[in-house]
C-alpha positions as CSV (number, residue, x, y, z in Angstrom):
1,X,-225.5,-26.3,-22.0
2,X,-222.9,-27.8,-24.8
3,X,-224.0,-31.3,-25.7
4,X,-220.7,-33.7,-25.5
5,X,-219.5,-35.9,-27.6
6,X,-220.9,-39.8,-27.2
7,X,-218.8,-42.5,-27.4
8,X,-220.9,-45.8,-27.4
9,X,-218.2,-49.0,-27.2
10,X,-219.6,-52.0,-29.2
11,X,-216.3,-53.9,-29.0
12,X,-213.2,-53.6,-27.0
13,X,-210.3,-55.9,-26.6
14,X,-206.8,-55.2,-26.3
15,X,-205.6,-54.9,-30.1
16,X,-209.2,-54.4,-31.8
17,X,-212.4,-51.8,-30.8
18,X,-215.6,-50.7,-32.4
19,X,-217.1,-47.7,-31.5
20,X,-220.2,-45.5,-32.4
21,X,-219.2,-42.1,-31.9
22,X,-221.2,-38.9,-32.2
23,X,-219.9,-35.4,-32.3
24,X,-222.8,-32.7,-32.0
25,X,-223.2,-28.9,-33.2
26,X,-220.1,-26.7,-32.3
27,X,-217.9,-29.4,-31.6
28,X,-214.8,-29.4,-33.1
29,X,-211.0,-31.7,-32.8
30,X,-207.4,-30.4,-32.9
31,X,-204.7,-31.5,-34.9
32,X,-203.6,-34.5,-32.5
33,X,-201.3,-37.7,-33.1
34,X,-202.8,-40.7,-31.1
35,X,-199.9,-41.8,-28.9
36,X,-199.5,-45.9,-28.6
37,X,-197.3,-47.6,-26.5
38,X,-196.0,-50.0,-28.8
39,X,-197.2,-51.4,-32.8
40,X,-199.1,-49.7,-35.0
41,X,-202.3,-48.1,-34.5
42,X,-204.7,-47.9,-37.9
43,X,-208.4,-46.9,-37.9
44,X,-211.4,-47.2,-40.5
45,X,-213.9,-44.7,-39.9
46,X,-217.2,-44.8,-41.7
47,X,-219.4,-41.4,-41.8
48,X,-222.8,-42.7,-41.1
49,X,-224.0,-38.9,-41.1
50,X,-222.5,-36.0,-42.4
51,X,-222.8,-32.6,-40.7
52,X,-224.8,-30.3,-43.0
53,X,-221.9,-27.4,-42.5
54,X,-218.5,-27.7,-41.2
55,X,-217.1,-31.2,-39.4
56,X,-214.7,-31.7,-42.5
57,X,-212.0,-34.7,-41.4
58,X,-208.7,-33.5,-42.7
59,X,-205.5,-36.4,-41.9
60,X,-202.2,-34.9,-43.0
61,X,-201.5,-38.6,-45.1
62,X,-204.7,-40.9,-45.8
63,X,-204.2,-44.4,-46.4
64,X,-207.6,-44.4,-47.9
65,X,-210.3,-41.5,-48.6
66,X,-213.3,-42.8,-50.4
67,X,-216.2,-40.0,-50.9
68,X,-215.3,-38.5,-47.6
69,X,-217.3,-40.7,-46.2
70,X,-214.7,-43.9,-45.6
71,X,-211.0,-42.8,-44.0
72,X,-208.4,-45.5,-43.4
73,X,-205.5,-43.8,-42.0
74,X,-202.7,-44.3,-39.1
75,X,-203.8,-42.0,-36.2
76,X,-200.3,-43.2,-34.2
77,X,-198.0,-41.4,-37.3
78,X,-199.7,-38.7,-38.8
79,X,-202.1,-36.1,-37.6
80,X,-205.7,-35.6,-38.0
81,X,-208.7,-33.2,-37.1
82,X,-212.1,-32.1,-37.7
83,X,-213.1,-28.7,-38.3
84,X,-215.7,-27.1,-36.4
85,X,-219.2,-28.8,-36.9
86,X,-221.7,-25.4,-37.6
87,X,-224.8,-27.5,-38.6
88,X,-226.0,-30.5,-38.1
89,X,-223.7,-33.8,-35.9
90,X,-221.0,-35.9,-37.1
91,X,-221.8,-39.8,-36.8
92,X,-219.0,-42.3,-36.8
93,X,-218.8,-45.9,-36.9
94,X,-215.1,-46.5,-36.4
95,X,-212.7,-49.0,-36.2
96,X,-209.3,-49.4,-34.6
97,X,-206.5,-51.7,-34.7
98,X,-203.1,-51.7,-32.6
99,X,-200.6,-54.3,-34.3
């Protein structure tokens, strides 16, 4: 059996969220736009554990990139992914704003 991805909501309102997100062994995410239905839509994702192989975020146009560990970017314009995790889980602490 695949384990699935976890997406534990801390905070959720209509323009703000904070999630804890997990992504295990194998998992992987396409290059995707996120689609908003009106404003702009910006997240900060902290990497509170890197995978030991693999899970590399790549964004097409970073606002910010610190140590691969800290992405501010605009998932709404410009497209993002994560390769495929070999080893090891991805943990997120991310945060998401629609202006």
């Amino acid at each position: 059996m695949t384990e699935r991805v976890t997406n534990k909501a801390i905070f959720s309102s209509r323009i703000f969220s904070i999630n804890y997100v997990t992504y295990p062994t194998n998992h992987s995410v396409m290059k995707h736009c996120d689609p908003v239905q009106k404003g702009r839509y910006y997240k900060l994702n902290f990497v509170l554990i890197q995978p030991k192989v693999g899970g590399v975020f790549e964004c097409s146009n970073c606002i910010i990139n610190l140590f691969d560990r800290v992405y501010f970017f605009r998932p709404d314009k410009y497209e993002h992914s994560v390769s495929r995790i070999q080893s090891g889980k991805r943990v997120l602490l991310s945060f998401a704003l629609n202006i």
